[in-house]
Phi, psi and omega in degrees: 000120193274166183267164168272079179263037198252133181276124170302145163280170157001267203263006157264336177294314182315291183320156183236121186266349191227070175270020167260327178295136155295337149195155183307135166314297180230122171310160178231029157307329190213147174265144149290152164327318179314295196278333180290328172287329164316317185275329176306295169317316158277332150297349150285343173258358174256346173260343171256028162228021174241144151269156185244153202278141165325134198258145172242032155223166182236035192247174194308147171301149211226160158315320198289341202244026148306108192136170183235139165298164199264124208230050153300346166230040183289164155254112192296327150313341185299030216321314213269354155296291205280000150286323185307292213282359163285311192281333191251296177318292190308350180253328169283324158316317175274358182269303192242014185237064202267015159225069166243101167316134172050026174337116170248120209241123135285104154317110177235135177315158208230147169290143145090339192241104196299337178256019174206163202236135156277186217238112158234171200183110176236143160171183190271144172256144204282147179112348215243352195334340156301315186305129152312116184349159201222133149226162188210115155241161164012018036240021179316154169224132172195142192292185194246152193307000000 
């Protein structure tokens, strides 16, 4: 059995997935390459489908300012929407996903839907520097080139 060397976060250490058991077969404290991008990809996909109230201070982002604004009448066509919303999805990335090193956010065009854009979001993860950079697109995963 090879080691896990990524520390499960917090509240995945918390969770019981069996809370009728006294205890786990295999504990789950620690990650694999796997299981830790699995857990990245999904806290990025819980965080950039929770919206957030219109932020009224323009100071560091707060637990309260969880979430991306709601860009239901973006124009997709727009490059200068899409750097404002590329540049603000980088700052909540860098806010609450903090072990995606140098977060890097693209708007990329979806085959066939002329009108909607996918998410790709590369960087490295910190503490791993042997790991290869990470992109995540919609929720695709694949290292990086």
């Amino acid at each position: 059995m090879h080691a896990k060397p990524f520390r499960a976060p917090l509240f995945e250490r918390l969770s019981d997935d069996a809370p009728d058991q006294d205890n786990d077969l295999t504990p789950h404290w620690h990650y694999d390459v796997d299981d830790v991008v699995r857990s990245i990809r999904e806290e990025l996909s819980r965080l950039l489908n929770t919206r957030r109230e219109v932020l009224q201070n323009t100071g560091a982002l707060s637990v309260i300012d969880y979430g991306v604004d709601d860009w239901s009448a973006f124009a997709t066509t727009a490059p200068q929407q899409q750097r404002h919303t590329e540049r603000q999805l980088t700052e909540a990335i860098r806010r609450f996903e903090p072990r995606i090193r140098d977060p890097q956010v693209r708007l990329v065009p979806l085959a066939g839907q002329a009108h909607r854009l996918g998410v790709q979001v590369s960087g490295g993860v910190v503490g791993h520097p042997e790991m290869l950079p990470i992109i995540l697109i919609n929720p695709e995963v694949a290292p990086a080139p």
